[in-house]
C-alpha positions as a printed Julia matrix, in Angstrom:
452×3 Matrix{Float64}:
  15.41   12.99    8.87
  17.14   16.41    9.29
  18.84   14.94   12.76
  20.32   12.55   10.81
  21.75   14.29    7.94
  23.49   16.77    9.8
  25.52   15.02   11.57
  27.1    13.52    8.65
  27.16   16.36    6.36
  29.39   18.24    9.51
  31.84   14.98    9.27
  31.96   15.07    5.57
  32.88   18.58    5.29
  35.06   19.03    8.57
  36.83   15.87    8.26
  37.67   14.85    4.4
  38.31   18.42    3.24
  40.78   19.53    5.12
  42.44   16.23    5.42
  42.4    16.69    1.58
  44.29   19.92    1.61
  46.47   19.22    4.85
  47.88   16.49    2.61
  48.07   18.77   -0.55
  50.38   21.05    2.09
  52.51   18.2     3.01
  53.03   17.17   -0.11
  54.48   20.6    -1.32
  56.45   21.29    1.67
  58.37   17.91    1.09
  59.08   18.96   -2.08
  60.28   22.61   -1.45
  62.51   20.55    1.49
  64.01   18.59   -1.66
  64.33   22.03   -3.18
  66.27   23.76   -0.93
  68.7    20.62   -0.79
  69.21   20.25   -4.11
  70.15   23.96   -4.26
  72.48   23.67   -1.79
  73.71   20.78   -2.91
  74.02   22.41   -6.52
  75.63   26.33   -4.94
  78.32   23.29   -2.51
  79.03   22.27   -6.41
  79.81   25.35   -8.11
  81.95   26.57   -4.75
  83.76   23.26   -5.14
  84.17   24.16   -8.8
  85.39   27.37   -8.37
  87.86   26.5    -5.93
  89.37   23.7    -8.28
  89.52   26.02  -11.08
  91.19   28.99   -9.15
  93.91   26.39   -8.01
  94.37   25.55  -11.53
  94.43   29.01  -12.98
  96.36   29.86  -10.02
  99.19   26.99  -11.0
  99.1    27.7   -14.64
  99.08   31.34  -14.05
 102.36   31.21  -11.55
 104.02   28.54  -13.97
 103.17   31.15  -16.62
 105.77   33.41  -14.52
 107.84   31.25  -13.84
 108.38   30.21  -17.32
 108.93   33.93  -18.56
 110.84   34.67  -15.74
 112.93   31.32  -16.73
 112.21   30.5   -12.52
 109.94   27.86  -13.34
 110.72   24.52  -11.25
 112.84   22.21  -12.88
 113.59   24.53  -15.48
 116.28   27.21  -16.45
 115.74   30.58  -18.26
 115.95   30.35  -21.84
 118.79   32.59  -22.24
 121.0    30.39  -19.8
 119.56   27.33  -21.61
 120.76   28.91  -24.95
 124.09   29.21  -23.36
 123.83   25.13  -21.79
 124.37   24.71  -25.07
 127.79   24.96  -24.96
 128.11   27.52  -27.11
 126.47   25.54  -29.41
 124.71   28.33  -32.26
 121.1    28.66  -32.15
 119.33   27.59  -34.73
 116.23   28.63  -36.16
 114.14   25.71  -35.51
 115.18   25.95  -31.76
 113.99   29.62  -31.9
 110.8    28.42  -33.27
 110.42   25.46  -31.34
 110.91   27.77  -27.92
 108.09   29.86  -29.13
 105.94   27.15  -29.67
 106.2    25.69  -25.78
 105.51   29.05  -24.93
 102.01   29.47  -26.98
 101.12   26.22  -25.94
 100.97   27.09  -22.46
  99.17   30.51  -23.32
  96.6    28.62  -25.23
  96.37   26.0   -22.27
  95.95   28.72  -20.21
  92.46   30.65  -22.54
  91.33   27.11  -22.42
  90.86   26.92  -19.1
  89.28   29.73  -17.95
  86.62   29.53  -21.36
  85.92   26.37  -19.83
  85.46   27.57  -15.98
  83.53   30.64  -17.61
  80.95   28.07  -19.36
  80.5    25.92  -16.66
  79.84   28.81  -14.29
  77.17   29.93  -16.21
  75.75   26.35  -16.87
  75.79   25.7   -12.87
  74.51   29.87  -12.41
  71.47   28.93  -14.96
  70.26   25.83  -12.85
  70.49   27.86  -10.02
  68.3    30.12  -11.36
  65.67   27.86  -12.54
  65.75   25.75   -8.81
  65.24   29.54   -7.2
  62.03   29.8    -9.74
  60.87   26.55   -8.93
  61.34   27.4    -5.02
  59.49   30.73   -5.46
  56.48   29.04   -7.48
  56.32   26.26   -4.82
  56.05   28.92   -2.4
  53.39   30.85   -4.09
  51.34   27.34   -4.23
  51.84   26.78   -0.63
  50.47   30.56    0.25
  47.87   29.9    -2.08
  46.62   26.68   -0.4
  46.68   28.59    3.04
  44.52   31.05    1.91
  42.39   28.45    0.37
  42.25   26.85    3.68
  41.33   29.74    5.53
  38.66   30.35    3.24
  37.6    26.86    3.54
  37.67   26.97    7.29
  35.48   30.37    7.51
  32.71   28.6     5.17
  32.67   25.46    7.77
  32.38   27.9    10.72
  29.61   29.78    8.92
  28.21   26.51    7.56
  28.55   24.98   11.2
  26.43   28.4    12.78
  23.9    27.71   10.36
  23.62   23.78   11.25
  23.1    24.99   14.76
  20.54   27.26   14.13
  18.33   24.65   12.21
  18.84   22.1    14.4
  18.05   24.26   17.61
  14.88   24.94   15.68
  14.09   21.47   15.12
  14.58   20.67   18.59
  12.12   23.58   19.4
   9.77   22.97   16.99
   9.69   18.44   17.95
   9.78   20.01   22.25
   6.22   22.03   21.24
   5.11   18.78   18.79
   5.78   16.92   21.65
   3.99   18.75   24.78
   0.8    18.83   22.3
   0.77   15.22   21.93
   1.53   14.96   25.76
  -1.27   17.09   25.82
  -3.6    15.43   23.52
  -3.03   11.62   25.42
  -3.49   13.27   29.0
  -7.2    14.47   28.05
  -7.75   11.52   26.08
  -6.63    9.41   29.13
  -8.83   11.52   31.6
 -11.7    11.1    28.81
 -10.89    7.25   29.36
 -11.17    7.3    32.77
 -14.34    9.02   33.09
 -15.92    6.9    30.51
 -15.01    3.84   32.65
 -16.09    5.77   35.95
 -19.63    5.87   34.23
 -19.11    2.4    32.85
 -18.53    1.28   36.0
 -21.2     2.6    37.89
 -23.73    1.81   34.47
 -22.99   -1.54   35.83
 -23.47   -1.41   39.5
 -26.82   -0.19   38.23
 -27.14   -3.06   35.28
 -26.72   -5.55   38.5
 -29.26   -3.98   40.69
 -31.6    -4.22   37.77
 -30.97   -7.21   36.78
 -31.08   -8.5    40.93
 -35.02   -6.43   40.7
 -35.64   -8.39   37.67
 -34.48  -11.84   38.51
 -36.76  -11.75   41.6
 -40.19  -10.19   39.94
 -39.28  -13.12   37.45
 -39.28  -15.56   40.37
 -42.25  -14.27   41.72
 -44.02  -14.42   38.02
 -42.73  -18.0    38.02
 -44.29  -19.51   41.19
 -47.18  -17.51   40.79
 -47.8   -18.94   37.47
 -46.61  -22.55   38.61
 -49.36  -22.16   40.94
 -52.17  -21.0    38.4
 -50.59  -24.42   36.76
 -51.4   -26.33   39.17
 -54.77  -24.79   40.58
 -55.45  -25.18   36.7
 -54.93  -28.51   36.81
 -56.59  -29.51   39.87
 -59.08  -27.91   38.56
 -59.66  -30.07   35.33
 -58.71  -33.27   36.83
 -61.72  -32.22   39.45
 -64.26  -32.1    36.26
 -62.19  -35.13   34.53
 -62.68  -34.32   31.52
 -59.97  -32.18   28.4
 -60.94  -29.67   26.77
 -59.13  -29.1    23.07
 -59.64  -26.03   20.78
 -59.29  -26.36   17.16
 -58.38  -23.06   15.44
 -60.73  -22.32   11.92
 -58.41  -20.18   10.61
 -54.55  -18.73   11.06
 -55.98  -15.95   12.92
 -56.59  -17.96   15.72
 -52.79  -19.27   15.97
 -50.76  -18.34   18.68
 -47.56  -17.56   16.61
 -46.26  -18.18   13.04
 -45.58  -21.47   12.14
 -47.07  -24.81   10.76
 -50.47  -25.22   12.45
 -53.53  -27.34   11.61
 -56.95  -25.62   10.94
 -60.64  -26.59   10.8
 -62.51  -24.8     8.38
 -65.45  -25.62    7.34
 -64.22  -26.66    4.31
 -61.98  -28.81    6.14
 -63.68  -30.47    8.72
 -61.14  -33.26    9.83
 -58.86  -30.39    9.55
 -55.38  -29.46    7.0
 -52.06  -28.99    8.38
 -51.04  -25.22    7.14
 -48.42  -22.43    7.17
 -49.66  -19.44    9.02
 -48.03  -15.96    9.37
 -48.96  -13.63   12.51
 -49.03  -10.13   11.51
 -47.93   -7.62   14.32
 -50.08   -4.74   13.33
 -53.59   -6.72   12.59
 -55.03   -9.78   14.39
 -55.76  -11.53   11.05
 -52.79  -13.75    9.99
 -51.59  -15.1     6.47
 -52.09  -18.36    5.56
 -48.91  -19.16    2.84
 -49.69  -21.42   -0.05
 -46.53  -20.67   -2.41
 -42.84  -19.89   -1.41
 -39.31  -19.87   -3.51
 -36.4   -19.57   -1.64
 -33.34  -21.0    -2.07
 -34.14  -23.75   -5.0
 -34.7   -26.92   -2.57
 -37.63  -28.07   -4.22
 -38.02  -28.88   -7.72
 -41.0   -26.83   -9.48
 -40.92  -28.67  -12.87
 -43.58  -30.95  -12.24
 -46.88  -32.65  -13.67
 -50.41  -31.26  -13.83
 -51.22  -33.69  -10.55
 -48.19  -32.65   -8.37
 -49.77  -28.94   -8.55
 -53.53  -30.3    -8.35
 -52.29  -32.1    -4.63
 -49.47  -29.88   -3.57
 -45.76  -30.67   -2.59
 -43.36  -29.62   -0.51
 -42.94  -29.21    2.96
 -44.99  -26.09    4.38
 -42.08  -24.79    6.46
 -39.72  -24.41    3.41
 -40.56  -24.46   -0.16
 -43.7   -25.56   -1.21
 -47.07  -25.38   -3.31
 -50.19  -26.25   -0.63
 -52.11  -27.88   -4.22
 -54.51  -26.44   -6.35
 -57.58  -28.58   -4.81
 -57.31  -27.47   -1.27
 -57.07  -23.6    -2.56
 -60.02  -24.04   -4.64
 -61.97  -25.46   -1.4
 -60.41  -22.67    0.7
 -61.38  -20.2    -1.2
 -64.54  -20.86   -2.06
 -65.9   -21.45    0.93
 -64.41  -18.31    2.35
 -63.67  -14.72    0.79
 -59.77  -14.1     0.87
 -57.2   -11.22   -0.41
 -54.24  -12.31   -1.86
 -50.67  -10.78   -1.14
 -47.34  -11.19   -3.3
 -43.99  -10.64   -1.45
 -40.79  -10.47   -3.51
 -37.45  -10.15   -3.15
 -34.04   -9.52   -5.45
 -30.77  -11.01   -4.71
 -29.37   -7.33   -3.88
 -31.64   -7.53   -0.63
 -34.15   -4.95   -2.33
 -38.24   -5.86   -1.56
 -41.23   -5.37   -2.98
 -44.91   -6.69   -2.64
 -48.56   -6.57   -4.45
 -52.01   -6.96   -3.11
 -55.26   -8.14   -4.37
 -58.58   -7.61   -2.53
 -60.12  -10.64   -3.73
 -58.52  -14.23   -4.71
 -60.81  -17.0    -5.81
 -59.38  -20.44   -7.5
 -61.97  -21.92   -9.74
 -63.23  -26.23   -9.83
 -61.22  -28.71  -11.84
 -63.57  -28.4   -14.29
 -62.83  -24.89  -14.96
 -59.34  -25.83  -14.8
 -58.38  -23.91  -11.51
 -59.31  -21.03  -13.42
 -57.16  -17.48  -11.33
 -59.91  -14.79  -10.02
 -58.71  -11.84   -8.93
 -59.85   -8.06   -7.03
 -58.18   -4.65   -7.62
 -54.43   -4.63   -7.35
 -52.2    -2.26   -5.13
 -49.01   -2.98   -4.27
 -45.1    -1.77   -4.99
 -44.05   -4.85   -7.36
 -46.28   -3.6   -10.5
 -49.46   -5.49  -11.03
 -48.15   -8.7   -13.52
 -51.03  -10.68  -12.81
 -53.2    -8.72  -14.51
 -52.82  -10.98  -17.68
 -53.51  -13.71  -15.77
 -56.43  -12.96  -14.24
 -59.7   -15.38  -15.59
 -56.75  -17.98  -17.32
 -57.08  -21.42  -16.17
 -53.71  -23.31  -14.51
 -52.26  -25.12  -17.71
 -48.79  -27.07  -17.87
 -46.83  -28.81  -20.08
 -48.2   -32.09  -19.85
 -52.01  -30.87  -19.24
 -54.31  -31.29  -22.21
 -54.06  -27.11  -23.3
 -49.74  -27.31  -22.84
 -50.36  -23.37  -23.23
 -46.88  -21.68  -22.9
 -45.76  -25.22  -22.99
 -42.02  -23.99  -24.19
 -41.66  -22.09  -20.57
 -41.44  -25.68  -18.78
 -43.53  -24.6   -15.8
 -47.04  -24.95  -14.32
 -48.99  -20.91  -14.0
 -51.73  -19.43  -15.24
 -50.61  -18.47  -18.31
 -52.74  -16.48  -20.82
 -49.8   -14.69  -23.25
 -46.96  -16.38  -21.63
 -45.36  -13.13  -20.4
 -45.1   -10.96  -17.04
 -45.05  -13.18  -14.15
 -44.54  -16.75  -13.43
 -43.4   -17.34  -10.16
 -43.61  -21.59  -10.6
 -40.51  -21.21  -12.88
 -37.04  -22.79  -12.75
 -34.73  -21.6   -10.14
 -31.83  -19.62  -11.2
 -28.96  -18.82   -8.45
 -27.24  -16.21  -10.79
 -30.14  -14.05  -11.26
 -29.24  -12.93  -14.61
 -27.51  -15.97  -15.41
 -29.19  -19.36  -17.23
 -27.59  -22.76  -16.96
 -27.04  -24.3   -20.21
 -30.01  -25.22  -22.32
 -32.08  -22.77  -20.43
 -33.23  -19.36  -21.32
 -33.12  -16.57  -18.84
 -37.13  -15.7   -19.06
 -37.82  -19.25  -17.95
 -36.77  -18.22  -14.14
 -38.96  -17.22  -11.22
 -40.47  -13.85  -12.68
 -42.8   -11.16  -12.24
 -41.7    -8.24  -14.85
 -43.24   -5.35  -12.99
 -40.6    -5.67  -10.46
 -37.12   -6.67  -12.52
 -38.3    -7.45  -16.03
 -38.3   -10.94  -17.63
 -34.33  -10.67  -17.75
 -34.25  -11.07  -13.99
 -34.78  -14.34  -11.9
 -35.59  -13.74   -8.17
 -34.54  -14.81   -5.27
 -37.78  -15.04   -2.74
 -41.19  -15.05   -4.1
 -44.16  -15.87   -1.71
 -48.09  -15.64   -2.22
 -50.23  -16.06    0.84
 -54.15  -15.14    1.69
 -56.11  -13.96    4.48
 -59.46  -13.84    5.61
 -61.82  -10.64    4.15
């Protein structure tokens, strides 16, 4: 910014002011030029003047003479005009009227020089005020040098100091400069040494990858040949062998396999979930995820089940009353917020009662991090709204409801979490209270058992 304002502050202040006062100068010595000719024009005037008058006074003054000497051109002396009289008597009057030609030229005479007296001093008085006017212009123009002098010291000293700050500048962007210079040359030489080691992290990468590509070969036609020595093998004997898994902890992986217990002989198509730390797997009977599947449903839907076991579903309350009567299961809750946050609770035992006892909820000790809001519903049968106790009826869901309060995870699905569609109430969503109170609807809810 400063390398730009300097150069036009210089050409504002060495170019406009003394153009300025050059002109001022001009200006005045034009009009001391028109001075000093109207002074001469005005002292050519009063010579010119002076001359006339001194001829005049000169001519009046000899005729004067000439009269009193009676040598006056064209005229006699009055004693021999007296006698051209032919000795004619004077008279009085001719006395008198003699006299009178004589005053007349006197008076003509004081006339004259009264007027070349008056209009000396007129033309003397405007001489004097032209010479003031002269001697004031002067002082002006002496004034406006010295003002110009002083004017042209401040721009030199103005100028030094310019010079100064911008050789600073220039010093001070140079060292900016060779830091930066400094600062991109490591950061290149950082560059290139990270791409060096890049580089050869690569040549390495391929010689690893080369290794495994051929142990992978080797794994693959050595287990092509297990295949089909396998194989021979079987067709040799002629006869298939296929196992049928009891339970999930038999499955290979997570996913929707069908198991024989004894239960269920002919076998049941289920969800099961491997666990990495333990060899016993889950076996999921209840998930809410993402509202797919409607939960507001008769008694029956909930007695057979609905759903498909990969999404959301309910695996009916029959087939977990054979389950889990046949076989001693825990029960475990999983839960989830729509802020990503998690949170689960365990029961050591879950048992689901006959029809007749109206798939009445059994359950062990809790532990858990989601609170334990099944405790209310532990030993309450599975009612609905169209059932024959419609307890809770008002809720519009299928649970085990005993005071219609702190969990229900069969509610209705709410996408805003704290957020009812119309004609809905908030506490009607998917809820357990120990983990985001009634005014909360969750996202993810999922109850699944395993094998004791």
């Amino acid at each position: 910014m400063l390398l730009k304002v300097i150069p036009i502050y210089f050409f504002v202040i060495a170019s406009v002011v003394p153009t300025n006062l050059a002109a001022r100068t001009s200006r005045l010595m034009t009009r001391v030029d028109a001075l000093d000719k109207k002074l001469a024009l005005l002292e050519d005037k009063v010579r010119q003047e002076s001359e006339y008058h001194r001829e005049d006074m000169f001519d009046i003054q000899t005729q004067f003479d000439e009269i009193k000497a009676g040598n006056a051109s064209g005229m006699k002396p009055i004693e021999a005009d007296l006698m051209d009289k032919a000795g004619e008597e004077l008279t009085e009057s001719d006395v008198v009227a003699l006299l009178k030609e004589v005053l007349g030229w006197q008076v003509a005479v004081a006339k004259a020089f009264q007027s070349e007296k008056k209009l000396n001093g007129e033309l003397r008085n405007e001489i004097d005020i032209l010479h003031q006017n002269l001697e004031n212009v002067k002082t002006s123009v002496e004034l406006l040098v010295d003002a110009n002098k002083e004017i042209q010291t401040e721009l030199t000293e103005q100028t030094d100091v310019m010079k100064n700050e911008i050789d600073v500048l220039k010093h001070s962007i140079k060292s900016t400069v060779d830091v930066q210079k400094s600062v991109v040359q490591n950061n290149l030489t950082n560059v290139q040494k990270t791409l060096k080691e890049l580089e050869d992290n690569m040549v390495k990468a391929g010689e690893l990858y080369n290794e495994l590509n051929e142990t992978v070969l080797d794994n693959k036609r050595y287990l092509e040949y297990l295949i089909e020595t396998d194989f021979k093998s079987k067709k040799k004997e002629n006869k298939t062998e296929v196992k049928k898994l009891k339970s999930c902890n038999e499955a290979l992986a997570s996913g929707v396999s069908t198991i024989y217990p004894s239960s269920f002989p002919n076998g049941i198509p289920v969800y099961c979930e491997k666990m990495a730390d333990t060899e016993k797997s889950y076996l999921v009977f209840h998930r809410r995820q993402d509202g797919s599947v409607n939960f507001q449903r008769n008694y029956s839907d909930f007695v057979s089940g609905f759903g498909e076991r990969d999404g959301e579903f309910w695996l009916g309350l029959e087939t977990l009353h054979k389950l889990t009567t046949s076989e001693d299961y825990s029960l475990r809750v999983n839960l989830m917020d729509f802020e990503g946050n998690k949170a689960y609770a365990e029961y050591s035992t879950f048992n689901i009662g006959s029809e007749d006892s109206g798939y009445k909820l059994s359950l062990g000790k809790y532990s858990g991090t989601a609170g334990n809001s099944m405790d209310d519903n532990n030993g309450s049968p599975f009612t609905g709204p169209d059932n024959a106790s419609k307890r809770c009826a008002n809720w519009g869901s299928s649970w085990w409801f005993n005071s219609c309060s702190y969990s229900n995870l069969n509610g209705y699905y709410f996408h805003d979490p704290q957020k009812a569609p119309p004609n809905l109430s908030i506490w009607q969503g998917v809820r357990w209270d120990g983990f985001k109170s009634w005014r909360y609807s969750l996202k993810f809810a999922e109850m699944k058992i395993r094998l004791k």
